[in-house]
C-alpha positions as CSV (number, residue, x, y, z in Angstrom):
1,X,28.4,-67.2,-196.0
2,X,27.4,-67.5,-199.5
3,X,24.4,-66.7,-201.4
4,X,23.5,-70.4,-200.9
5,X,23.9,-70.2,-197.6
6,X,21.8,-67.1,-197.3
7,X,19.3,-69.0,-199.5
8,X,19.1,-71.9,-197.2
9,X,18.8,-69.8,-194.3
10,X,15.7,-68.2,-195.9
11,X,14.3,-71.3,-196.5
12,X,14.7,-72.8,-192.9
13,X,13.6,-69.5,-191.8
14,X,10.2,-70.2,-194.1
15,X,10.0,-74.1,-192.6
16,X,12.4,-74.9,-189.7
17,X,11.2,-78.5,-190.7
18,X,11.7,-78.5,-194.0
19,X,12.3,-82.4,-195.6
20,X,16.0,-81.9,-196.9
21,X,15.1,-83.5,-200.1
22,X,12.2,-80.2,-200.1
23,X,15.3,-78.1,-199.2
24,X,17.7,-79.6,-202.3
25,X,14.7,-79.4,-204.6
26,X,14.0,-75.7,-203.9
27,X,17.7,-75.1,-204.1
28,X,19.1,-77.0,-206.9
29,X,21.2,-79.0,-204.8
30,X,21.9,-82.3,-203.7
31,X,20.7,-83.7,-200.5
32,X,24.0,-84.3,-199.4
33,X,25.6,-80.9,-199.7
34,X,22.5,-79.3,-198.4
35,X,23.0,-81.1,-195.3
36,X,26.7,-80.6,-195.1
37,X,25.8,-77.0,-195.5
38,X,23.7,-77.1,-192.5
39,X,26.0,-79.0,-190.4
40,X,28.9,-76.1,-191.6
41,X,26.2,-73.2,-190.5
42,X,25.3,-75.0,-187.4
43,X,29.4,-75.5,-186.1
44,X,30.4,-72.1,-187.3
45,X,27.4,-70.8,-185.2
46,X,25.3,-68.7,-188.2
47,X,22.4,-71.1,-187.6
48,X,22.3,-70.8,-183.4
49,X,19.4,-73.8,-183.3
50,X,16.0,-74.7,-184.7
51,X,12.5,-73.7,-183.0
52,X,9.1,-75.0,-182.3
53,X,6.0,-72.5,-182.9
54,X,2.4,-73.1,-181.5
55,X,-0.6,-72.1,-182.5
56,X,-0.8,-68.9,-179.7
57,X,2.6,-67.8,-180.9
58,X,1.4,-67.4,-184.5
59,X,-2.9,-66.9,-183.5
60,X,-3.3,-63.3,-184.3
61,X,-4.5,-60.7,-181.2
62,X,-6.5,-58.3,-182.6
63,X,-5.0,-55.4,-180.7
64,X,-1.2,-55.2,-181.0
65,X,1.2,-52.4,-180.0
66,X,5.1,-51.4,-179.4
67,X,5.0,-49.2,-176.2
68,X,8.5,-47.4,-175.6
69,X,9.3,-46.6,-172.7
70,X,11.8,-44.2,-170.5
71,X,13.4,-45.6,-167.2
72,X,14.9,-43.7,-164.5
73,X,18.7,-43.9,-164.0
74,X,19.5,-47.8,-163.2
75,X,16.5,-49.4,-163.0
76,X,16.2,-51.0,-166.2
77,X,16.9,-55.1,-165.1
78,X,13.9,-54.2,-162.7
79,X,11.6,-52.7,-164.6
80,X,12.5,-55.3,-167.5
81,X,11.3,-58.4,-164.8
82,X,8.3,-56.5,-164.5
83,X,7.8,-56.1,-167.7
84,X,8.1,-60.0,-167.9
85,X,5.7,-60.4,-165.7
86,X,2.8,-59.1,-167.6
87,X,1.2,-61.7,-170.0
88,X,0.3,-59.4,-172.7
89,X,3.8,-58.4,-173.1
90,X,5.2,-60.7,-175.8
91,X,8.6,-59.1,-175.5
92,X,11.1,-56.9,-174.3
93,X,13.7,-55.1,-176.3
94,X,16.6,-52.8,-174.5
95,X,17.4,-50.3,-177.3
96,X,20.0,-47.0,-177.3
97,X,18.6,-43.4,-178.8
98,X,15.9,-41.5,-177.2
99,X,14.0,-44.8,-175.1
100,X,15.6,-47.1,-172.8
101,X,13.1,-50.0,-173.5
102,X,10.3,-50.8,-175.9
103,X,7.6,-53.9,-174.9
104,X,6.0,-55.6,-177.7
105,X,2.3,-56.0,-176.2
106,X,-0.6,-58.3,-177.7
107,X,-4.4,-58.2,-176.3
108,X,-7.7,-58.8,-177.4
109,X,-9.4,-55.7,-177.1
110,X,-8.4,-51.7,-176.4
111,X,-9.9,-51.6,-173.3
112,X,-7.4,-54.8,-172.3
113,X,-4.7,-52.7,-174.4
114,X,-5.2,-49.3,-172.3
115,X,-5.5,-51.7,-168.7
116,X,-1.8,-52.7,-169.7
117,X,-0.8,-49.3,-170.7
118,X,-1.5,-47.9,-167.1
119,X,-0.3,-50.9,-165.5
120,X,3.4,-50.4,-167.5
121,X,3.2,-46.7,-166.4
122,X,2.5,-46.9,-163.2
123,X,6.0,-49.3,-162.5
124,X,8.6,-47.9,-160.5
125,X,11.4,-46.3,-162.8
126,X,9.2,-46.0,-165.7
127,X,9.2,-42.2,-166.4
128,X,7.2,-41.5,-169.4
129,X,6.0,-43.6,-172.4
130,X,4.6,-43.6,-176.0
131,X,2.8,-46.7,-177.2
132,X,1.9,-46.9,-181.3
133,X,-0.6,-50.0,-181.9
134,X,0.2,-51.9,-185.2
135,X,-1.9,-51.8,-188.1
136,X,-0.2,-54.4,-190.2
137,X,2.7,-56.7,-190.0
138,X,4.8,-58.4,-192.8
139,X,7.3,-60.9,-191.7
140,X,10.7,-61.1,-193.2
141,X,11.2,-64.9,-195.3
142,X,7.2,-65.6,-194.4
143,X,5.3,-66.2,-197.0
């Protein structure tokens, strides 16, 4: 990859739905090697497929939090269903270091926040746990 590519990428990543002639204009190229470009990125496997957002995937929850977690011995593919399960987590991450897991968890109000806290906790294998709520977020290639 080239810094074209890397600039295209950036751009898909700001619009997945981008007008290639929006995507040559912003890029100085021509339509037709922007879309040979994506074709080349798309067989070699750097772009992996495009996505669909809806409005709950980008509507804001006002209470947000990363809650990392420690499982005990083998019991992570459990614990991560569960985990799954719950509709305020938003995701699940498996990570090395100090946690076995950390959920990503979105509601709309502390009370809701510290209901899903207690609820995580109290899940088989799930030994201890440290949740930090987000202040602020700033997306990489949003703008």
């Amino acid at each position: 990859m080239d810094d074209v590519d890397t600039r295209l990428i950036a751009e898909l990543r700001r619009d997945g739905r981008a007008a290639l002639s929006d995507l040559s204009e912003r890029l100085g190229l021509s339509r037709a090697t922007v879309r040979a470009r994506m074709e080349r990125l798309t067989a070699k496997g750097e772009i992996a497929g495009f996505t669909v957002l809806t409005r709950s995937d980008v509507a804001e929850a006002p209470v947000r939090g990363l809650m990392m977690i420690i499982i005990e011995g083998k019991g992570g593919e459990k614990v991560m269903a569960r985990l799954a399960g719950i509709p305020a987590v938003m995701a699940v991450h498996s990570t090395n270091g100090k946690w076995s897991l950390i959920a990503e968890i979105s509601t709309q109000t502390l009370i809701e926040l510290d209901e899903v806290i207690n609820r995580i906790r109290n899940i088989d294998g799930v030994l201890t746990s440290e949740t930090n709520l987000l202040l602020s977020t700033r997306k990489a290639g949003r703008r």
